[in-house]
N, C-alpha and C positions, 0 to 999 in steps of 0.2 A: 268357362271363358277366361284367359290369361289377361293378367292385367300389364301397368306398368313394372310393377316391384315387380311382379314375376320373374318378366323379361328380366331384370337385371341381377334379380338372384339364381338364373339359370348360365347367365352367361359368367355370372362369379363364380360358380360352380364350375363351368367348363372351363374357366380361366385357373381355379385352384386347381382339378383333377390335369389338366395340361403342363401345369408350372411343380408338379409333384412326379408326375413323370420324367420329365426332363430331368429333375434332382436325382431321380434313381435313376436314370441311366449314367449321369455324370458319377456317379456315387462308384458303381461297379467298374468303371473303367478306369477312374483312380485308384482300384485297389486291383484293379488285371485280373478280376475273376468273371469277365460277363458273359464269355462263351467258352471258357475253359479252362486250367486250373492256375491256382496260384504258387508260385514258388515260396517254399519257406526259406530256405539254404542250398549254397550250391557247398560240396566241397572236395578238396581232393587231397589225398594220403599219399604219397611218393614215400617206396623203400624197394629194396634193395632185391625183397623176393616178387614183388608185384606192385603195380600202381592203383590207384583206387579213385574214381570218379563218382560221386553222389550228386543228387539230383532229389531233394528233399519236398514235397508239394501234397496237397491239398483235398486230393482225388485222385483215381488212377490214373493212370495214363496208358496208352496205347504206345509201341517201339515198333522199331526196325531198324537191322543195325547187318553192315556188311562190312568188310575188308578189300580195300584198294590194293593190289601188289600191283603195281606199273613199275615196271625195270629201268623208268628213266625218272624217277620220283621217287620220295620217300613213303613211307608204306602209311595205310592211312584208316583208321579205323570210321565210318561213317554209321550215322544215329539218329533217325527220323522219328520225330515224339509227335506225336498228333494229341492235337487240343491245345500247345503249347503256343505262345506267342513269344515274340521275342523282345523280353525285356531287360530293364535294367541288372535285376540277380543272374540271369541269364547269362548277360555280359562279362559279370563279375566273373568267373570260370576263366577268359581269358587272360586274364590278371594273374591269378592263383599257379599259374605255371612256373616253377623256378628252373631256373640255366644247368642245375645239378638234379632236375629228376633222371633218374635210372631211362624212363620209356617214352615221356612223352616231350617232344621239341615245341609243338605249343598247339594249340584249341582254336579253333575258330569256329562262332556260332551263326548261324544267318534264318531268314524266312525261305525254308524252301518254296513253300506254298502259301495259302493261307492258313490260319490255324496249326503248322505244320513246320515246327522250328528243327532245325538241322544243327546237328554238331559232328564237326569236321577234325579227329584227332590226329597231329601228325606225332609218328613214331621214329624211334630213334633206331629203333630195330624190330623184328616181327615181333607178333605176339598171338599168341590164343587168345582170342576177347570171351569173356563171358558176361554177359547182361542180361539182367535179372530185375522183378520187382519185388518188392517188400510190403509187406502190409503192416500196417503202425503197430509198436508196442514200445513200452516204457515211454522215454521221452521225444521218441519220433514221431511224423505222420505217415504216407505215403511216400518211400523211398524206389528212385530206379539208380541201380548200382552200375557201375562198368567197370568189370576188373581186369584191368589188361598184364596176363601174364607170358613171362616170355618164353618163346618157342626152344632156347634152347639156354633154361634156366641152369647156374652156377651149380656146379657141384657140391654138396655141402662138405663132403669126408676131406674133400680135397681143400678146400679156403680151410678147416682145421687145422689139417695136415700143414701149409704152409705159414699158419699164424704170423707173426705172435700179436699179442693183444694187444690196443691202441696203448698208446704211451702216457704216463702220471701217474701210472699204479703205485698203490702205498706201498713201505717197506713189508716185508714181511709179517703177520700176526705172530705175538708172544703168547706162550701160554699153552702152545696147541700142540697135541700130541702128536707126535710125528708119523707117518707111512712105513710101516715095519719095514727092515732090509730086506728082507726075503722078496720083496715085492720084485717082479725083472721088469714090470711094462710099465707106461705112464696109463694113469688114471684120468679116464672121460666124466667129466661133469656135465651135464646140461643143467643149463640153469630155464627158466620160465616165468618171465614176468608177467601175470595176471592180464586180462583185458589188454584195450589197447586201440587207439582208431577210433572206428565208430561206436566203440564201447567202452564206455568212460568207468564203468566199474561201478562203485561207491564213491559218492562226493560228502564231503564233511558240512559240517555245518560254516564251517569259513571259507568252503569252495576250495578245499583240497581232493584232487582227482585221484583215486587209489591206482587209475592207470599211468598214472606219472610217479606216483611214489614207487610201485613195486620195479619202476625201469629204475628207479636210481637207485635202491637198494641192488636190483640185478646187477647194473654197473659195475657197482663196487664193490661186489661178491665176484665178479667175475675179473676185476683188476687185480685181486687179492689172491683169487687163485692163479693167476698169471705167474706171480712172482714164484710160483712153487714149481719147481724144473721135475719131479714127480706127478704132476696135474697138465692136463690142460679143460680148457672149459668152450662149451659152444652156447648159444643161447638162443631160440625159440621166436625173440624179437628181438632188436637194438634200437629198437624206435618208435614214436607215436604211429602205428600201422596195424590195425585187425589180422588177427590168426588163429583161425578155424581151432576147435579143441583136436579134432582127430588129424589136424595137421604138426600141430606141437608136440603129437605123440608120434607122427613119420617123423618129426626131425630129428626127434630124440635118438630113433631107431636107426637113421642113414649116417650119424655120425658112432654108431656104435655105444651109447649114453654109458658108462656103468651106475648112473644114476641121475635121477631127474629130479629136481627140486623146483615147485611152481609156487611163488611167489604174492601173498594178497596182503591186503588189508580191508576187512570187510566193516558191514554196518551191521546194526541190530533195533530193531523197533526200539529200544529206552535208550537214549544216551548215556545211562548210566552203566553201559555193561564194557566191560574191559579186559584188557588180559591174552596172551598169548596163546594160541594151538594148534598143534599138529595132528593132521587128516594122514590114514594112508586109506587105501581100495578096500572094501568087504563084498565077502562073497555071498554073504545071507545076513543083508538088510542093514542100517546104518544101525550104531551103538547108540546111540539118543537119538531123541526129537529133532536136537538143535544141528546133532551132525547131519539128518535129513533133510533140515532146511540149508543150511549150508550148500547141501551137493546141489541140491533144487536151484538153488539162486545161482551158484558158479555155472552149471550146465546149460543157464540160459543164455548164458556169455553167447552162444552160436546164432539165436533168435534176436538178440539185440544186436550184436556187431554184424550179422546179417551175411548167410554165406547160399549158396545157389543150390536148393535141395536137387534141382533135376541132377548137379554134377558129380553128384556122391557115391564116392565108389564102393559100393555095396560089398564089396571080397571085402575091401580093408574092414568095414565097419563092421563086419558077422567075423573078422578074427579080433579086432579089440573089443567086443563084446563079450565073447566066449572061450577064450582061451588065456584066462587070466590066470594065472596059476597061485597054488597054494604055498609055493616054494617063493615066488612075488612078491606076495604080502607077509611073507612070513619075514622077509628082509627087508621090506619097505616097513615091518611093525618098530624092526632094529633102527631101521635111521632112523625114524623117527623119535624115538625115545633118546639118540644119542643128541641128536638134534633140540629137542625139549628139554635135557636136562641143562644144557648151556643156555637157551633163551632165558629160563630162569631164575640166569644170575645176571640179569638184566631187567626184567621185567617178571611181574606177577604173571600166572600163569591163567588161563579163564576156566582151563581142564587139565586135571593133573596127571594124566596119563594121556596117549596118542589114541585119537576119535577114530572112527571105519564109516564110511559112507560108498555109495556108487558117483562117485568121480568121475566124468567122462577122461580129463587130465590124466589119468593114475591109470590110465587103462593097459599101457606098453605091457607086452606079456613075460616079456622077457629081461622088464628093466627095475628094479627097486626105482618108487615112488613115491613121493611124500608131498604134500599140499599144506604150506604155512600161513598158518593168518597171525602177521607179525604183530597186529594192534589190533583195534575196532577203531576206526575212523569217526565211525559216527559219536564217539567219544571224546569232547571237545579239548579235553586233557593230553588224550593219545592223539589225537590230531594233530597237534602243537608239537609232543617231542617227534612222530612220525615227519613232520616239515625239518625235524635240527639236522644238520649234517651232521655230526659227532652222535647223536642217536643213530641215525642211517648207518655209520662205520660200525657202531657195537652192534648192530643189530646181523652184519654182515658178518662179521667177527664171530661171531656165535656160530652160524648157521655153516661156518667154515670148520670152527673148531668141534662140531657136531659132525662132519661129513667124516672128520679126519678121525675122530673116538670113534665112528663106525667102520670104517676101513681098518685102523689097528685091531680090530678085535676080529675082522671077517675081510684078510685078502680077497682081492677081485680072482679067478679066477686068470691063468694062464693063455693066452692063444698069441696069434699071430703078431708080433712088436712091430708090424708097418703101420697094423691098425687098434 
């Protein structure tokens, strides 16, 4: 038989389990994950070779995604996320458009539905879309990417061919042996800056990005070779924007590289390790430990900067796989060591001869290849002169007058002076 207190420790009861529900529902809906996912970051990458849409959240998400061509409108890429709402990070996307991207004119986001948020991209011109999702790793979550590339993308031999390089290039480097006369053609450089985009590389302990440092080292490797009327240079990226490893080795290949030089600065479990070294390709197995962990960590550059496994084109990737040749390495062994022995006289070296690893970068079959790790970042010392502009210049300076003691001793061979 209920009493008085009963009653009123039942209805306290029904009054606490009512006033704690309510809490968690207010709870989830302040933080926009009650009936579907949360956004971490929106963000978008604008360059030159393609644009880049991310969409960073919490759990997967469901897509659908079409193309508008109406001949009385601008072209329009469309992108239905189910489970999504439409919130404030959402929004943010419309904002992030600037008046100088290459593809897209601007974003617009809305509820198509319920739970069923729409994004409406206008274009500047067509494009191929490819949208894809990502499953977390490193410092992601769940990523849907949209790369919209264009329909009828820049020729790279030709933007070469018409250069010259942006203007402020230093004077000339001293010091540097010269391009034998015998030579009749100009020499092709490809330079390659490490990571880049949605792949930030190695971060220091003071939050220096190794994908910002190897672009400004590229820079200014490639303003230096500018001034040499025997060189020209093309480069892999010019900018904060992700590029697939088996694409830096086509770009290498469509401007005719006579050599590719891919640019890091990496980390290492102790702070305390330092020092300068050159990778090139091995064809049976990396020469140390350390050169195996290296190639392991650069090759995952593709899993973290995130590239669309359905789109890969299977020819390209079974010929830089397997037809690397021993004629390759045997001249990507030479730059390297020409290249190493000038880092040198700057910096300690961390290995005193040129490392061999499987590289996915060093893959070109037909191009000498070498992969620098100009510091260790996560070395709080090399960190600091890695940030000095006047270290960046020697550092460039080297790597220059390393290309050029390999060219003096081994002309490029002869063909075609258009190209």
């Amino acid at each position: 038989m209920s009493t008085a207190g009963d009653g009123e420790n039942a209805g306290g009861r029904r009054r606490f389990i009512t006033a704690g529900a309510t809490t968690f529902v207010l709870a989830l809906t302040h933080h926009e994950i009650a009936f579907g996912a949360s956004l971490v970051a929106v963000r978008l990458w604008p360059a030159g070779d393609y644009t880049r849409v991310t969409l960073e959240h919490d759990v997967p998400l469901k897509f659908e995604h079409f193309m508008v061509r109406d001949p009385s409108a601008p072209f329009r890429l469309v992108v239905d996320i189910d489970g999504l709402d439409l919130t404030p990070t959402l929004k943010e996307l419309v904002g992030k458009v600037e008046a100088n991207d290459p593809y897209i004119s601007l974003i617009r986001v809305g509820q198509n539905r319920p739970k069923v948020a729409r994004l409406v991209i206008e274009l500047k011109e067509d494009i191929k879309p490819q949208v894809f999702a990502l499953e977390p790793i490193g410092p992601y979550q769940h990523r849907l990417v949209m790369d919209l590339h264009p329909v009828n993308p820049p020729d790279p031999l030709l933007a070469l061919l018409r250069g010259p390089a942006r203007p402020g290039a230093p004077p000339p480097t001293t010091n540097v042996p010269k391009v034998p006369s015998e030579v009749q053609r100009i020499i092709t450089v490809a330079i390659d800056p490490g990571h880049g985009g949605e792949d930030p590389g190695a971060v220091g302990h003071g939050g220096t990005y190794e994908k910002m440092v190897t672009l400004e080292i590229g820079h200014r490797l490639r303003n230096m070779i500018a001034t040499d009327p025997t060189m020209r240079v093309a480069m892999t990226r010019d900018g904060d924007y992700f590029v697939p490893l088996r694409t830096r080795v086509a770009k290498a290949r469509a401007v005719h590289a006579d050599l590719l030089v891919s640019i890091h600065a990496d980390a290492w479990i102790k702070p305390d390790a330092r020092g300068s070294s050159v990778f090139a390709l091995s064809e049976n197995g990396a020469s140390s430990s350390a050169a195996a962990y290296m190639a392991r960590k650069e090759n995952d550059a593709d899993r973290v900067g995130g590239i669309n496994v359905a789109s890969k084109d299977r020819q390209l990737q079974r010929m830089l796989l397997d037809l690397s040749t021993t004629a390759q390495i045997n001249d990507s062994l030479k730059l390297g060591n020409s290249v190493l022995r000038e880092l040198e006289r700057i910096n300690r070296l961390h290995k005193p001869r040129v490392e061999q690893a499987g590289f996915a970068v060093l893959k070109a079959p037909d191009i000498p290849s070498i992969l620098i790790e100009t510091a260790f970042i996560s070395n709080p010392e090399e960190e600091k002169r890695l940030r000095d502009d006047e270290y960046q210049d020697q550092l460039a300076r080297a790597i220059l007058a390393g290309i050029k003691r390999y060219f003096a001793k081994n002309p490029p061979l002869a063909r075609n002076p258009l190209i």
